[in-house]
N, C-alpha and C positions, 0 to 999 in steps of 0.2 A: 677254790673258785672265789673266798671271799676277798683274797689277797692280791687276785690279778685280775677278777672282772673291772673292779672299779678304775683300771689301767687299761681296759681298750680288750684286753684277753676273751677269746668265747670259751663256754662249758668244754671244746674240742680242746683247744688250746691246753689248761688246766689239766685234762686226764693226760694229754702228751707230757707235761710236766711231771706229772705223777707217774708216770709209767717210764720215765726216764730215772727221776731220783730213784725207782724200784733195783733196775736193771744194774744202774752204774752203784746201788749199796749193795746188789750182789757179790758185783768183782771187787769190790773193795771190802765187804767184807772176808772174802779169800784171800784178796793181797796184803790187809793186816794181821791174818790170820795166821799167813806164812810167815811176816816179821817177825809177830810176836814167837810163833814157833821156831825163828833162825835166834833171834836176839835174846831172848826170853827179857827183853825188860820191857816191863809192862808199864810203865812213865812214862818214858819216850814214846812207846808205840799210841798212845793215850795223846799224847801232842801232837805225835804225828796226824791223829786223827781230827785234833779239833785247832790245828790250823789249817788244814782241807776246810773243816766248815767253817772259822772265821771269816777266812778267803770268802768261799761259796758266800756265807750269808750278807757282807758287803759289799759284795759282787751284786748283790740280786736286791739291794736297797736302792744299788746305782739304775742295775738295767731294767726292771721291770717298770721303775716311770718316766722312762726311755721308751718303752713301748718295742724294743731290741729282741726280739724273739729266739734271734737264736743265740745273744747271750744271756740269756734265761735258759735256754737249753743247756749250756754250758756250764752256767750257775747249778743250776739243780743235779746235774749229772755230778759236778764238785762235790756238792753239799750229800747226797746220797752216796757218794763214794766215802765222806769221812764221817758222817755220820750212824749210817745206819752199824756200823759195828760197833758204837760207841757200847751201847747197853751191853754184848754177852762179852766183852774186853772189860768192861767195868767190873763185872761179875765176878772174872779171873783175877782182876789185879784184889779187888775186896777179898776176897780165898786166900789167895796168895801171902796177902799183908796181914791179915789174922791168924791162919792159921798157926796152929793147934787153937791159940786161944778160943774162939770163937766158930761154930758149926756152919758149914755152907749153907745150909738154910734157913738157918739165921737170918746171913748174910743177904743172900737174895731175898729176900722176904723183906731187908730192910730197901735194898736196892728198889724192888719193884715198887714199893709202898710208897720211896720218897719219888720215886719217878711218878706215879701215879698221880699222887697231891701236887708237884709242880705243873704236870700236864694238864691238870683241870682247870689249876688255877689259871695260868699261863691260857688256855683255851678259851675258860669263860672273860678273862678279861681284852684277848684280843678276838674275839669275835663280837662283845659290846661296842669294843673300837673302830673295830670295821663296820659296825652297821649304823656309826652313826659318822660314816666318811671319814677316818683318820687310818686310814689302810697303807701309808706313807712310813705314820708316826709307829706303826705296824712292823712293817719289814722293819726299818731301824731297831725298838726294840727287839726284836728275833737276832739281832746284828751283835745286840750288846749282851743278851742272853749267853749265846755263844760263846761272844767273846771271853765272860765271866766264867764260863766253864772252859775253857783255855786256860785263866788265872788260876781257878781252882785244884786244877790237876798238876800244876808247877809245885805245888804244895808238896804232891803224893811221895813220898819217901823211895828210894831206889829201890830197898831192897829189902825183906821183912826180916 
């Protein structure tokens, strides 16, 4: 809500967004689920993923202060189709690329921790943004966010 009221959006609006990014990270998360399970390479499926949300998240820097409702519909449905598998693919490819060295629960444990401290951070700084009207400057960073974790997983090594 704090990201699209100050763009014209009402509280109904914002749960339709949210209830779309849910639906559409569903099937997406089944449709990289199958990749990764056809392909088994967990890099590329990892891109594949976070160029969906690169797309999505500059998509929705553009339409939401357009006031374009239904490509905000389209954005979020994007962004919840490549994102929301990101976290249990991260999981796999981290196992994957360690293993024997290192224990899966280790592994997640490191996963969730650093997911954890970026999302707080990341939270408490752009909800101070938002409530003092820079909800613009808002979506953009989420844009470049993204986009950096796109750069990051170019990194990731093919094959352990």
């Amino acid at each position: 809500d704090q990201f699209v009221h100050p763009f014209g959006f009402s509280e109904d609006d914002a749960s339709a967004f949210g209830a779309i990014t849910v639906a559409f990270g569903l099937v997406g998360a089944a449709f990289w689920a199958a990749v990764l399970g056809y392909t088994h390479n967990h890099r590329r499926t990892l891109l594949g993923c976070f160029v969906c949300a690169t797309v999505a998240a500059l998509g929705m820097a553009v339409v939401i202060p357009m006031r374009n409702t239904i490509g905000v519909y389209i954005m979020v449905g994007i962004l919840g189709f490549g994102m929301t598998p990101v976290m249990p693919l991260a999981f796999e490819t981290s196992v994957e690329l360690m293993h024997p060295a290192v224990g899966e629960a280790t592994l997640s444990g490191l996963c969730v921790g650093g997911g954890q401290i970026v999302g707080i951070a990341m939270t408490l700084a752009f909800q101070s943004l938002c409530q003092h009207g820079h909800a613009r400057i808002v979506l953009w960073l989420i844009s470049i966010g993204v986009a950096l974790g796109l750069v990051a997983i170019s990194f990731v090594r093919d094959r352990s």
